[in-house]
DSSP file (Angstrom, degrees, kcal/mol; ACC not computed):
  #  RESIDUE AA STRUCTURE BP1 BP2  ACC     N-H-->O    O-->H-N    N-H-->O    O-->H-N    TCO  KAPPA ALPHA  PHI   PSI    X-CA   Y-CA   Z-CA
    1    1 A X              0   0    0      0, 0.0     2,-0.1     0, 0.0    46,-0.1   0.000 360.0 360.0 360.0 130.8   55.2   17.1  -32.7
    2    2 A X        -     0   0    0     43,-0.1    47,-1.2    41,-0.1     2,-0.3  -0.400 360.0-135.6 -88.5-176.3   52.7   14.0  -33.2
    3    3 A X  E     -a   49   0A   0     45,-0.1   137,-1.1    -2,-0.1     2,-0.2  -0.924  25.2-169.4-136.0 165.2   49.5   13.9  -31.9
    4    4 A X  E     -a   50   0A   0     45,-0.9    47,-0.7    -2,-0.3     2,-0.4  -0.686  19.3-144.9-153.9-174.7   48.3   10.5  -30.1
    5    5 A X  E     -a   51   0A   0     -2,-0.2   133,-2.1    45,-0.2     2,-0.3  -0.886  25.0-172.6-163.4 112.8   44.6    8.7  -28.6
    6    6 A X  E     -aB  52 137A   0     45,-4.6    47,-2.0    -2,-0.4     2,-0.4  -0.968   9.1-142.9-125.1 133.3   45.4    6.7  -25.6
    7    7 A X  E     +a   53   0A   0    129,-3.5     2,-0.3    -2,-0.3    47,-0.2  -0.660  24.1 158.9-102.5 155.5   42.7    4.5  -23.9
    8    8 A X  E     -a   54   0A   0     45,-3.2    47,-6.1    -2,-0.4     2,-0.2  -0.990  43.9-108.8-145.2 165.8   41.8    3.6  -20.6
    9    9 A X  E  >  -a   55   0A   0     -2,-0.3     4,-1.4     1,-0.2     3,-0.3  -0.546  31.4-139.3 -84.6 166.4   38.8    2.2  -18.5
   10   10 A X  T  4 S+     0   0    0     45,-0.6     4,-0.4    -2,-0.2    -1,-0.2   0.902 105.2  44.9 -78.7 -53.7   37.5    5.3  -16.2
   11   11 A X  T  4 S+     0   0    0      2,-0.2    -1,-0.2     1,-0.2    -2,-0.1   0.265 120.6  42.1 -92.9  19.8   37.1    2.9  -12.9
   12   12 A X  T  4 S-     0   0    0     -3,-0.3     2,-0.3     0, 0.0    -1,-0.2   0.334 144.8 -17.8-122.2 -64.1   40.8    1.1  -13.6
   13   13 A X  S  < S+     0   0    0     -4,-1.4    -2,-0.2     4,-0.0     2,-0.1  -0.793  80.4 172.1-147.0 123.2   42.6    4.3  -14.5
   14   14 A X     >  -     0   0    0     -4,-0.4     4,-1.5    -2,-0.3    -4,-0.1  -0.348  48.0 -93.3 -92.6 173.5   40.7    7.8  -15.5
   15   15 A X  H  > S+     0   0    0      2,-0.2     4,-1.2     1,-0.2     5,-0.1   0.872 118.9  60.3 -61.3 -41.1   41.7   11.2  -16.2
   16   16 A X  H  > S+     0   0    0      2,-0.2     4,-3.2     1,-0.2    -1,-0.2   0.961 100.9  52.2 -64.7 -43.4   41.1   12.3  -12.8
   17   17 A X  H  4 S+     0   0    0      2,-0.2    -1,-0.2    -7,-0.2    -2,-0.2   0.926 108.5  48.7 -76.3 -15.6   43.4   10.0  -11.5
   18   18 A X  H >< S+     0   0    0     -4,-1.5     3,-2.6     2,-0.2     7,-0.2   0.908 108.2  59.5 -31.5-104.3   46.1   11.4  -14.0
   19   19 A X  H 3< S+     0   0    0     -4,-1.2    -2,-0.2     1,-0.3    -3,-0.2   0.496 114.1  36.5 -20.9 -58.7   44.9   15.1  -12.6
   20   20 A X  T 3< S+     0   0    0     -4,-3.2    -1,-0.3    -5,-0.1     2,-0.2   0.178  86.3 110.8-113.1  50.0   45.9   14.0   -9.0
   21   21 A X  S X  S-     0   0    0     -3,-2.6     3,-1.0    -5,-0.1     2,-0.6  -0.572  94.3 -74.4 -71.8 146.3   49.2   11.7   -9.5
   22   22 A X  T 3  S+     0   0    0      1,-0.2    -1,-0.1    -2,-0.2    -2,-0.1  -0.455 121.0   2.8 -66.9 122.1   51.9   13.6   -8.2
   23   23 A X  T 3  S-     0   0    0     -2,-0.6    -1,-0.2     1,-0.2     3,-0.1   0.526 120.5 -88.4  62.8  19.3   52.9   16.4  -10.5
   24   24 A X  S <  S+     0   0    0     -3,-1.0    80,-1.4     1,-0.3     2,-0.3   0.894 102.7 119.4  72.8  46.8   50.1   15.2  -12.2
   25   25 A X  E     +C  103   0A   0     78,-0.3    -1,-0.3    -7,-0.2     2,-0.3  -0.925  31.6 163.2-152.1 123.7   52.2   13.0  -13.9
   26   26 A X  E     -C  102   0A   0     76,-2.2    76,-2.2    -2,-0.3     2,-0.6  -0.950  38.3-110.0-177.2 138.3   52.1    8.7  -13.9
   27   27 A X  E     -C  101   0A   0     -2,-0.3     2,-1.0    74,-0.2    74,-0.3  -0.497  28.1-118.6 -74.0 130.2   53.8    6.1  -16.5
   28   28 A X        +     0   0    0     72,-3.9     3,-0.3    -2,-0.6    72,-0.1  -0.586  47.5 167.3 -52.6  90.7   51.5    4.0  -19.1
   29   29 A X        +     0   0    0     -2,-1.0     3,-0.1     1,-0.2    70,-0.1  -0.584  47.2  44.9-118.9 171.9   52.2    0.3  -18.1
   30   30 A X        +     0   0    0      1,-0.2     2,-0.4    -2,-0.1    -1,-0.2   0.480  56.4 143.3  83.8  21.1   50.5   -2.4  -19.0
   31   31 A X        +     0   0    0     67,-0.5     2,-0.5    -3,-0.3    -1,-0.2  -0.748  20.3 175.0-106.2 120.0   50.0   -1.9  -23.0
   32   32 A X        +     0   0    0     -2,-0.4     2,-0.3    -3,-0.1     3,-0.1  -0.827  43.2 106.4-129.9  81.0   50.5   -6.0  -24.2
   33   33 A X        -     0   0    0     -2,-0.5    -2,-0.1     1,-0.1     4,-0.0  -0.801  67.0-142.3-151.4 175.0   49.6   -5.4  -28.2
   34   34 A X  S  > S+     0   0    0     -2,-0.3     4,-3.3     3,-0.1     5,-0.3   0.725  99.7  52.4-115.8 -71.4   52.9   -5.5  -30.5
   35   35 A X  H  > S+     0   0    0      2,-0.3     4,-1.8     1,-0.2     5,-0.1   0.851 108.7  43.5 -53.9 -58.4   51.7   -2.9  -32.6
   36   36 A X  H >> S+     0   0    0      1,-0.2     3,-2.9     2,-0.2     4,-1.7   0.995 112.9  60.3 -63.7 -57.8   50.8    0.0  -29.7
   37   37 A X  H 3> S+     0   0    0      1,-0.3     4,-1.6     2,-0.3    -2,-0.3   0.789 101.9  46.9 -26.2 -65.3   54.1   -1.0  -28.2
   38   38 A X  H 3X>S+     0   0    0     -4,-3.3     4,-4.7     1,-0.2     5,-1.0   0.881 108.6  55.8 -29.1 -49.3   55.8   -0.1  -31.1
   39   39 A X  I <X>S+     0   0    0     -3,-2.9     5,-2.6    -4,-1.8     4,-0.6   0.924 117.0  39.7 -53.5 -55.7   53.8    3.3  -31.2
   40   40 A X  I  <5S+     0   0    0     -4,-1.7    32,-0.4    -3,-0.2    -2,-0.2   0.979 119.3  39.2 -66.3 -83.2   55.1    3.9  -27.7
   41   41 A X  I  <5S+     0   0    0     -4,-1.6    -2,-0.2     1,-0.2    -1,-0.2   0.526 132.1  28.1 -65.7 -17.8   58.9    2.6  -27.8
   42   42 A X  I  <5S+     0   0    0     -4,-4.7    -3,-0.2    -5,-0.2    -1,-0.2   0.808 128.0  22.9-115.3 -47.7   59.5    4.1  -31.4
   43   43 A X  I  <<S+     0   0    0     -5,-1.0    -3,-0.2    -4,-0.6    -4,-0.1   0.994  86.2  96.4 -40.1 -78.7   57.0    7.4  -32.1
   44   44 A X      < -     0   0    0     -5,-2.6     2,-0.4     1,-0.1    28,-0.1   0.371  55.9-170.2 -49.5 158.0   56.0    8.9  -29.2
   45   45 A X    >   -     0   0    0     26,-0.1     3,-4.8    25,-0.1    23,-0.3  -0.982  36.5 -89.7-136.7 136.6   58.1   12.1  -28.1
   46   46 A X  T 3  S+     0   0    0     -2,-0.4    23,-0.3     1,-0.2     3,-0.1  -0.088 118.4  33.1 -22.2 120.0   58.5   14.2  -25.5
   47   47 A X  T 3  S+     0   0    0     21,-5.4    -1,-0.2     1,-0.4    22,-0.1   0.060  87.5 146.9 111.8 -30.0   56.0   17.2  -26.1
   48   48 A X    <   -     0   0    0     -3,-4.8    20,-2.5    20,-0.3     2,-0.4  -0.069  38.6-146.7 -32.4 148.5   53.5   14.8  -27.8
   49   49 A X  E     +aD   3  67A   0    -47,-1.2   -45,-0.9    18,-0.2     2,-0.4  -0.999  21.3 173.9-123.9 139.0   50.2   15.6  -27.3
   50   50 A X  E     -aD   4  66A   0     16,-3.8    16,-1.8    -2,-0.4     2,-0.2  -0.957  30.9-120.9-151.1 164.3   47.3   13.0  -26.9
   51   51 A X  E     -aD   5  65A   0    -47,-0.7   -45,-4.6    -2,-0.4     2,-0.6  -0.512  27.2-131.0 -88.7 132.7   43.8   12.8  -26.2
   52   52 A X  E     -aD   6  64A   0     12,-3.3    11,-3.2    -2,-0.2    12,-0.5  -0.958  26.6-162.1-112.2 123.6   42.7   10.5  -23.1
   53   53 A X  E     -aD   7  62A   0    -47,-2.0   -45,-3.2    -2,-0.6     2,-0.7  -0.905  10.5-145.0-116.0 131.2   39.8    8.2  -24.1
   54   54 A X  E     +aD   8  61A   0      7,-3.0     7,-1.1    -2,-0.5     3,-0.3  -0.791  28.9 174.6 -85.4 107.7   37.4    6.3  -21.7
   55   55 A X  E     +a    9   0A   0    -47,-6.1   -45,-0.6    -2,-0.7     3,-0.1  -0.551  49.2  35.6-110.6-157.9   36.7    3.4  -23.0
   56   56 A X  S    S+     0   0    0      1,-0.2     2,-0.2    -2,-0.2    -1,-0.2   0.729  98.8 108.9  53.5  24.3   34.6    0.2  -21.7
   57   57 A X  S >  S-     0   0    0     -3,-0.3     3,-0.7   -48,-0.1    -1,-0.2  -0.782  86.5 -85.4-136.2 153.9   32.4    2.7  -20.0
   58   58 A X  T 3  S+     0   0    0      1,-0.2    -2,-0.1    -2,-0.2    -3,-0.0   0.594 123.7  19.6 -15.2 -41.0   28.7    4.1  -20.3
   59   59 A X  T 3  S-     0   0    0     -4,-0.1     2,-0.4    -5,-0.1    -1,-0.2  -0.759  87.3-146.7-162.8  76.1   29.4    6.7  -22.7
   60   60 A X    <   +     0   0    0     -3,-0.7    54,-4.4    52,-0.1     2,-0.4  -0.345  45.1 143.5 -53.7 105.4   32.9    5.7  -24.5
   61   61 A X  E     -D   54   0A   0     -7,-1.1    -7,-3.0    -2,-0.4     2,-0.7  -0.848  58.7 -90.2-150.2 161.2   34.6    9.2  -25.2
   62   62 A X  E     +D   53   0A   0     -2,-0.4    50,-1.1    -9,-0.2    -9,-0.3  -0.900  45.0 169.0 -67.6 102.8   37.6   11.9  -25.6
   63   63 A X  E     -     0   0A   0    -11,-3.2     2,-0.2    -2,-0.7   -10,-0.1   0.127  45.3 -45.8-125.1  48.9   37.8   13.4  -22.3
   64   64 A X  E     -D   52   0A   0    -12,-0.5   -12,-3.3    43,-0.2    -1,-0.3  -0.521  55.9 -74.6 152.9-171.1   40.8   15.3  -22.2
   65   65 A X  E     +D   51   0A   0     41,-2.0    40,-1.7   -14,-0.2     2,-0.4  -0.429  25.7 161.0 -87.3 163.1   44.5   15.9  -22.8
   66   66 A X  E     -DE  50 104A   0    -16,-1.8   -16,-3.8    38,-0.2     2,-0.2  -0.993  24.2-132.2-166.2 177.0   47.7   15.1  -21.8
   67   67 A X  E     -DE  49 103A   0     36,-1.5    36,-1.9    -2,-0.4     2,-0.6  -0.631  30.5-107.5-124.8 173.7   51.5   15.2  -23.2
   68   68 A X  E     - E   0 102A   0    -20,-2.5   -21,-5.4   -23,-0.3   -20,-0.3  -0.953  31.2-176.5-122.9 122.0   54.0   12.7  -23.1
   69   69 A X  E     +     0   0A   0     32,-1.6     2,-0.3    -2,-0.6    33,-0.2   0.518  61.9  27.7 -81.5 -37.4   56.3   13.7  -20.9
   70   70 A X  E    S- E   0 101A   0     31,-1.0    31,-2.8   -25,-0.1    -1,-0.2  -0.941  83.5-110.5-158.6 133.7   59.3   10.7  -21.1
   71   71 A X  E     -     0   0A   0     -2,-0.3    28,-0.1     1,-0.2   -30,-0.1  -0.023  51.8 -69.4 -59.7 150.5   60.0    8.8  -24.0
   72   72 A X  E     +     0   0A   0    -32,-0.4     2,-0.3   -28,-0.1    28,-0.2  -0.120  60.6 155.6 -46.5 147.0   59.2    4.8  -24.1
   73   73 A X  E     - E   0  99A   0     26,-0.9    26,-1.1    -3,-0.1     3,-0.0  -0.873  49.7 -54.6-161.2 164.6   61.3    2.5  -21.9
   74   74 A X  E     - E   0  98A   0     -2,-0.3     2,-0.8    24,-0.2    24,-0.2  -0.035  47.0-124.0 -63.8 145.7   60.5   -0.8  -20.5
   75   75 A X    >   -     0   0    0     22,-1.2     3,-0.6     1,-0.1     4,-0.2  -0.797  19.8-159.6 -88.4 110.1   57.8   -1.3  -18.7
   76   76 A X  T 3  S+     0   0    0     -2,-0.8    -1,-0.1     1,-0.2     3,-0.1   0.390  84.0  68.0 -72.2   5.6   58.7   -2.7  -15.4
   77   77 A X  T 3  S+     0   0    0      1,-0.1    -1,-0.2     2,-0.1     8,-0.2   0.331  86.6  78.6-100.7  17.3   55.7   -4.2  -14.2
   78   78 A X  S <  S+     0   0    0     -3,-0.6     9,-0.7     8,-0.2    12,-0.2   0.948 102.6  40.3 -63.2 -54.5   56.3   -6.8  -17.2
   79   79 A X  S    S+     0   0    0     -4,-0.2     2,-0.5     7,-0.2    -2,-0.1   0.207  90.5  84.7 -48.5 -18.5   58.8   -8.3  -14.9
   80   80 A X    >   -     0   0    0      1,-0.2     3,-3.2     3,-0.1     5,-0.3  -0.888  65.1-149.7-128.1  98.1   57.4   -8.4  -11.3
   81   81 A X  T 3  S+     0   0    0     -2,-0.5     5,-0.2     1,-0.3    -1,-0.2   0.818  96.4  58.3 -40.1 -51.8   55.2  -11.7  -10.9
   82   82 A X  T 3  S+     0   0    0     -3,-0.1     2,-0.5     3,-0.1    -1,-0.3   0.782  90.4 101.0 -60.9 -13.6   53.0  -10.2   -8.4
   83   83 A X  S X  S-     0   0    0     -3,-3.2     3,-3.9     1,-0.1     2,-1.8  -0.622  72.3-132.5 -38.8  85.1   52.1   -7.5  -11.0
   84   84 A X  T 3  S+     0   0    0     -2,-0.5    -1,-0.1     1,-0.3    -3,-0.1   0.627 114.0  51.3 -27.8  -3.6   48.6   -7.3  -13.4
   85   85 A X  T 3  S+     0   0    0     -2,-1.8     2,-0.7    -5,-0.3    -1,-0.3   0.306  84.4 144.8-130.6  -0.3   50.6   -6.7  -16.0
   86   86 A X    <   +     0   0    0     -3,-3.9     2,-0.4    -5,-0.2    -7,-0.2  -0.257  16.0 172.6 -65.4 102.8   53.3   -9.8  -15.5
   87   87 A X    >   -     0   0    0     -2,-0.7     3,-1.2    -9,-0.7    10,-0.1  -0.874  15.5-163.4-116.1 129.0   54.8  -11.6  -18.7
   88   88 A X  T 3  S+     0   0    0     -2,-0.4    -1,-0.1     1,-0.3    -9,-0.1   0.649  86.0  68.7 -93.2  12.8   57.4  -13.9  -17.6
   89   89 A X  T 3  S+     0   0    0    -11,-0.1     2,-0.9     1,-0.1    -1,-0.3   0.582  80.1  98.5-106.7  21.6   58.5  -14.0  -20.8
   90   90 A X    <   -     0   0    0     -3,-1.2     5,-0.2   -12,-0.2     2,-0.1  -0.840  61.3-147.1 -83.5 115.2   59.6  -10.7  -20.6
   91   91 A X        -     0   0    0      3,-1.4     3,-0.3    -2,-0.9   -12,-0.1  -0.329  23.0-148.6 -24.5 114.4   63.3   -9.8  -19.9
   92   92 A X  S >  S+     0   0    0      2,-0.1     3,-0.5     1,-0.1   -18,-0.1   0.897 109.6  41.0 -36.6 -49.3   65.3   -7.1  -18.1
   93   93 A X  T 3  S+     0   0    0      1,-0.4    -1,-0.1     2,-0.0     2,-0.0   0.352 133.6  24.4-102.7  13.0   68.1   -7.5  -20.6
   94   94 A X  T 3  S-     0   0    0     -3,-0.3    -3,-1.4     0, 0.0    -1,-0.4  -0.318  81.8-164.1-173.4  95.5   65.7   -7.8  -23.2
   95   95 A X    <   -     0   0    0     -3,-0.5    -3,-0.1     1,-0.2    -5,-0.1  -0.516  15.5-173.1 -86.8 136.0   62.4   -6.2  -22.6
   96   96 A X        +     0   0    0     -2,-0.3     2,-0.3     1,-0.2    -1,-0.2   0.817  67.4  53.2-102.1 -16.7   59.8   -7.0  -24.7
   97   97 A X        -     0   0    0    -22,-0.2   -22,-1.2   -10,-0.1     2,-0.2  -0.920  64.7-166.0-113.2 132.0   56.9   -4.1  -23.1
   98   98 A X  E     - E   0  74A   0     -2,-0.3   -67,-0.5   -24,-0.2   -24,-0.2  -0.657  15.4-154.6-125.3-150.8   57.2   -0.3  -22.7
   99   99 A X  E     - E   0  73A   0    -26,-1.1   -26,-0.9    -2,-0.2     2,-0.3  -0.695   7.0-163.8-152.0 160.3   56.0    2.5  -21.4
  100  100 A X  E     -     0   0A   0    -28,-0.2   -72,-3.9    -2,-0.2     2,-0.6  -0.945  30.8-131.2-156.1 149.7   56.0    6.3  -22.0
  101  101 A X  E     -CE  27  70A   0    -31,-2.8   -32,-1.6    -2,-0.3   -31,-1.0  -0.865  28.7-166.0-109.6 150.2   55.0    8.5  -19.0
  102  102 A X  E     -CE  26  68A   0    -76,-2.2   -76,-2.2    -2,-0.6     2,-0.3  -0.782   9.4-125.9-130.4 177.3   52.3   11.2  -19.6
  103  103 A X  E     -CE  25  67A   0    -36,-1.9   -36,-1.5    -2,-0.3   -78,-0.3  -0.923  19.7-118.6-157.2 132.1   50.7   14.3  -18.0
  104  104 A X  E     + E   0  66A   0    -80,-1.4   -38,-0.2    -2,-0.3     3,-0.1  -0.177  34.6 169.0 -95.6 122.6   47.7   15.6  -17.2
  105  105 A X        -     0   0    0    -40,-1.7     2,-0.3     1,-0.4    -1,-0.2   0.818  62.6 -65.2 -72.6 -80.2   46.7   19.2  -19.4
  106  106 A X        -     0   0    0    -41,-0.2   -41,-2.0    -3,-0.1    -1,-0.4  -0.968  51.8 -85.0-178.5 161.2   43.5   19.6  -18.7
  107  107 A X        -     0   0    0     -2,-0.3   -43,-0.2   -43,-0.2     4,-0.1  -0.529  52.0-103.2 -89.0 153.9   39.9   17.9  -19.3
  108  108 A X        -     0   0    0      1,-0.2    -1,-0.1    -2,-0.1    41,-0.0  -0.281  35.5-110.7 -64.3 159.0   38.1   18.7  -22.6
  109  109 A X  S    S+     0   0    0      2,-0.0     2,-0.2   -45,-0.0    -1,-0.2   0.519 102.0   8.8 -80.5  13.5   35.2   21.3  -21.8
  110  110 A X  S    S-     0   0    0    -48,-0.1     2,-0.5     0, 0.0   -46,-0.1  -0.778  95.9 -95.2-158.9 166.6   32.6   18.5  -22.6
  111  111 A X        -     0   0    0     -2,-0.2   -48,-0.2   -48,-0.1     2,-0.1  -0.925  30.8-136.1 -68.9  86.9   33.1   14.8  -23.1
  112  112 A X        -     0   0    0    -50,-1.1     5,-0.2    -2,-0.5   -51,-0.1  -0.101  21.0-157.7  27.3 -49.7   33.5   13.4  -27.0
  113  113 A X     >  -     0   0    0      3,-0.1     4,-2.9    -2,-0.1   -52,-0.3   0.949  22.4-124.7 -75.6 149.6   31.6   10.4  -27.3
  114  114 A X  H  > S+     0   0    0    -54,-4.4     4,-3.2     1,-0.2     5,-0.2   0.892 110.0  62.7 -55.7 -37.4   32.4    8.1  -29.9
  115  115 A X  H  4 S+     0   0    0    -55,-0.3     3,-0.3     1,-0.2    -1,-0.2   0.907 105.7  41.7 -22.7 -71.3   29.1    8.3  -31.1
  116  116 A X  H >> S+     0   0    0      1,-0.2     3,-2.7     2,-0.1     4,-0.9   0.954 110.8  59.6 -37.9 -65.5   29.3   11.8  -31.8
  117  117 A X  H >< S+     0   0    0     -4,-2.9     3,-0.6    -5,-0.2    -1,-0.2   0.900 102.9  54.9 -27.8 -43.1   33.1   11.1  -33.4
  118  118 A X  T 3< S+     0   0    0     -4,-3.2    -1,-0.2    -3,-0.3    -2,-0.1   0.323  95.5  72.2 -98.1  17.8   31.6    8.6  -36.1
  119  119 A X  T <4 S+     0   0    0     -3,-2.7     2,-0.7    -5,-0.2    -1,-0.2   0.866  81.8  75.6 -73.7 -65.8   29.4   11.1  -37.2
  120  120 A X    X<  -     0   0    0     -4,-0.9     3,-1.5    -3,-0.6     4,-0.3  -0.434  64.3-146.0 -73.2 100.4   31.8   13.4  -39.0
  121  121 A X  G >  S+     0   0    0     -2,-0.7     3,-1.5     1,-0.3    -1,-0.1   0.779  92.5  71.8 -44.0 -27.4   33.1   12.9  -42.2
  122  122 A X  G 3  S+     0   0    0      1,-0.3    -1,-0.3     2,-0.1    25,-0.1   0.012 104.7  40.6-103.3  47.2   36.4   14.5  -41.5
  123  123 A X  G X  S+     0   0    0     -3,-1.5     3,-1.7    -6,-0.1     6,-0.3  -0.224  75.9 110.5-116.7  13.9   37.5   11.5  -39.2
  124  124 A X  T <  S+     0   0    0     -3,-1.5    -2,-0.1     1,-0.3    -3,-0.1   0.632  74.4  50.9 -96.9  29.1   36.4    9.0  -40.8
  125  125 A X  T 3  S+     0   0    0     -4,-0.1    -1,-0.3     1,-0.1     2,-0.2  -0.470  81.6 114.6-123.2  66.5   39.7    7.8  -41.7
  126  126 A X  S X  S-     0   0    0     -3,-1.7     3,-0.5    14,-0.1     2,-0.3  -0.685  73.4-129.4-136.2 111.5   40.8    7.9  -38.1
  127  127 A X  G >  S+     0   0    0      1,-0.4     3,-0.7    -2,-0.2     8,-0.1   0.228 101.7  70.7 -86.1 -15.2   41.5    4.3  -36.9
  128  128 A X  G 3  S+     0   0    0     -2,-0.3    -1,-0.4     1,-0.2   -10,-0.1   0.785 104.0  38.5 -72.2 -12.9   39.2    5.0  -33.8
  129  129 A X  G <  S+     0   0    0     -3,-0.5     2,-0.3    -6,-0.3    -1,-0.2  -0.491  94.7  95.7-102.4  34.6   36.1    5.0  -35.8
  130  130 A X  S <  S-     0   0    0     -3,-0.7     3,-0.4    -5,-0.1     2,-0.2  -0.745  79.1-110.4-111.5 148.7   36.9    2.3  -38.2
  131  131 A X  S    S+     0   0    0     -2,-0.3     3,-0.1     1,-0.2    -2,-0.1  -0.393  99.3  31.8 -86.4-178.5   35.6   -0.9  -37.2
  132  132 A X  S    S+     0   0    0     -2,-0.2     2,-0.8     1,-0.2    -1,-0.2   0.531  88.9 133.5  78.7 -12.5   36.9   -3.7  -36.1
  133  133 A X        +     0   0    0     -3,-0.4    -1,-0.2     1,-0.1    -3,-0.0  -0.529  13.6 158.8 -76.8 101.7   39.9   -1.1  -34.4
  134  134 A X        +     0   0    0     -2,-0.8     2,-0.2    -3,-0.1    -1,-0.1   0.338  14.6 145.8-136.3  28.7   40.5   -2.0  -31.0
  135  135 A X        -     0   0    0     -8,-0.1  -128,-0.2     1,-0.1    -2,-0.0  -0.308  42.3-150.5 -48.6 114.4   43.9   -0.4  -30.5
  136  136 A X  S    S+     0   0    0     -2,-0.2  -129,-3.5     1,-0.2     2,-0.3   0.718  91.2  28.9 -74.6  -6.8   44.5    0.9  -26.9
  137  137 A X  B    S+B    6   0A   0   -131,-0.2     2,-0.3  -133,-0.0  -131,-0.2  -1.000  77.8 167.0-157.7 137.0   47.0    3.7  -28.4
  138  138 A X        -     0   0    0   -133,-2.1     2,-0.3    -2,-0.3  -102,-0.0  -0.984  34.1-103.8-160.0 149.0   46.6    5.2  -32.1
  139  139 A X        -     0   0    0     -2,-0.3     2,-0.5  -135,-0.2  -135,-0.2  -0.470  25.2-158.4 -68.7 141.5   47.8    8.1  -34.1
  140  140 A X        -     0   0    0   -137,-1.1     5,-0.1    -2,-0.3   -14,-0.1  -0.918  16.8-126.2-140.7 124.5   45.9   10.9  -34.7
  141  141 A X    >>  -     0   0    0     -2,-0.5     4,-1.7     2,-0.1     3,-0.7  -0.055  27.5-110.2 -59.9 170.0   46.6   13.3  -37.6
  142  142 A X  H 3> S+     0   0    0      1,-0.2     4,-2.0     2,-0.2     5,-0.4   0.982 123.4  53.3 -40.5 -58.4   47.1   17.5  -37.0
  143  143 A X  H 3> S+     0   0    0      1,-0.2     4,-0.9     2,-0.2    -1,-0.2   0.657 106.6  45.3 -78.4 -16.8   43.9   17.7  -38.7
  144  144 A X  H <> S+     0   0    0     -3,-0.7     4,-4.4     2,-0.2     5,-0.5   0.969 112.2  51.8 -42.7 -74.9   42.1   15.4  -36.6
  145  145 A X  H  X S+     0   0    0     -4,-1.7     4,-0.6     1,-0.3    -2,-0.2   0.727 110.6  51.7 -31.7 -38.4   43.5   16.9  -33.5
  146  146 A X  H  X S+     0   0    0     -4,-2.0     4,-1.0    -5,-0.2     3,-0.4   0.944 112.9  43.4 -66.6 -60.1   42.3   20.4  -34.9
  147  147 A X  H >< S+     0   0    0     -4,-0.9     3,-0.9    -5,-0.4     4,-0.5   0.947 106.4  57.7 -57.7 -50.4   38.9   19.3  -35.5
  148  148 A X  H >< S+     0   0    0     -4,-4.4     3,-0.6     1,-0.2     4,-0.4   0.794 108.3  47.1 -54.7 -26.7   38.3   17.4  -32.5
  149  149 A X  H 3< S+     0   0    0     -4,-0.6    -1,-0.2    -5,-0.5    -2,-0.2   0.460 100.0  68.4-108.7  -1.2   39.0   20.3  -30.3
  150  150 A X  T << S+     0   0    0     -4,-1.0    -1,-0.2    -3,-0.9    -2,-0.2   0.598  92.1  60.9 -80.7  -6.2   36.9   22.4  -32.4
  151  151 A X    <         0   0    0     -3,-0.6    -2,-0.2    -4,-0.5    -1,-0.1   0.651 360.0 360.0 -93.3  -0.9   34.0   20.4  -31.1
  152  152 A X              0   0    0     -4,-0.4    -1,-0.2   -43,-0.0    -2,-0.1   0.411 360.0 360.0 -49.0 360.0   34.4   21.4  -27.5
């Protein structure tokens, strides 16, 4: 199993709205970076687990978990011009954005903040507290994962 950091804005898509998607459950679209893309269509697995970060917000943070549920495939709202997320030089028959769907565990019992994170010497080689790191989706080692959830 890997362990994973996916971000999003709170008022575009939060954890709560994860928590009431039907079966609590909703695909990751809209990831346009070459690199996370990769992360998605070639890492993730079923059974992952990753940490939902708020970013672009008040207090920029960890605020809970979720699994990945269905392995990368294209992301169809590359494809459909009326779509926020429409690149027309994306394919069908050769998609150049995916997608992985995840699902909502449960929120951490307090809220992360990066602040806090870039505190602690035993992250500080984890690419969310680095500067200059502005990756929407990043790996995060067992011993991150461990640690972080010991500060709940």
């Amino acid at each position: 199993m890997n362990y994973w950091l996916m971000k999003s804005e709170p008022d575009v898509f939060g954890i709560d709205h994860l928590k009431q998607a039907p079966k609590k459950t909703e695909h990751w679209d809209g990831v346009r970076n070459y690199q996370a893309r990769n992360m998605m269509r070639d890492e993730m697995k079923k059974g992952d687990q990753v940490f939902f970060y708020h970013s672009n917000c008040d207090e920029p943070g960890i605020v809970g978990i979720m699994k990945v549920v269905r392995e990368g495939y294209p992301d169809h709202t590359a494809f459909d011009p009326e779509a926020k997320y429409y690149d027309p030089k994306s394919d069908p028959d050769n998609p150049r954005w995916y997608m992985v769907d995840v699902q909502y565990v449960r929120k951490l019992k307090r809220n992360i903040p990066l602040a806090e994170l870039k505190q602690y010497k035993e992250l500080e080689d984890m690419p969310l507290v680095r500067k200059g790191n502005r990756l929407s989706i990043m790996p995060v080692t067992k011993a991150q994962w461990n640690f972080i959830l010991g500060l709940e």
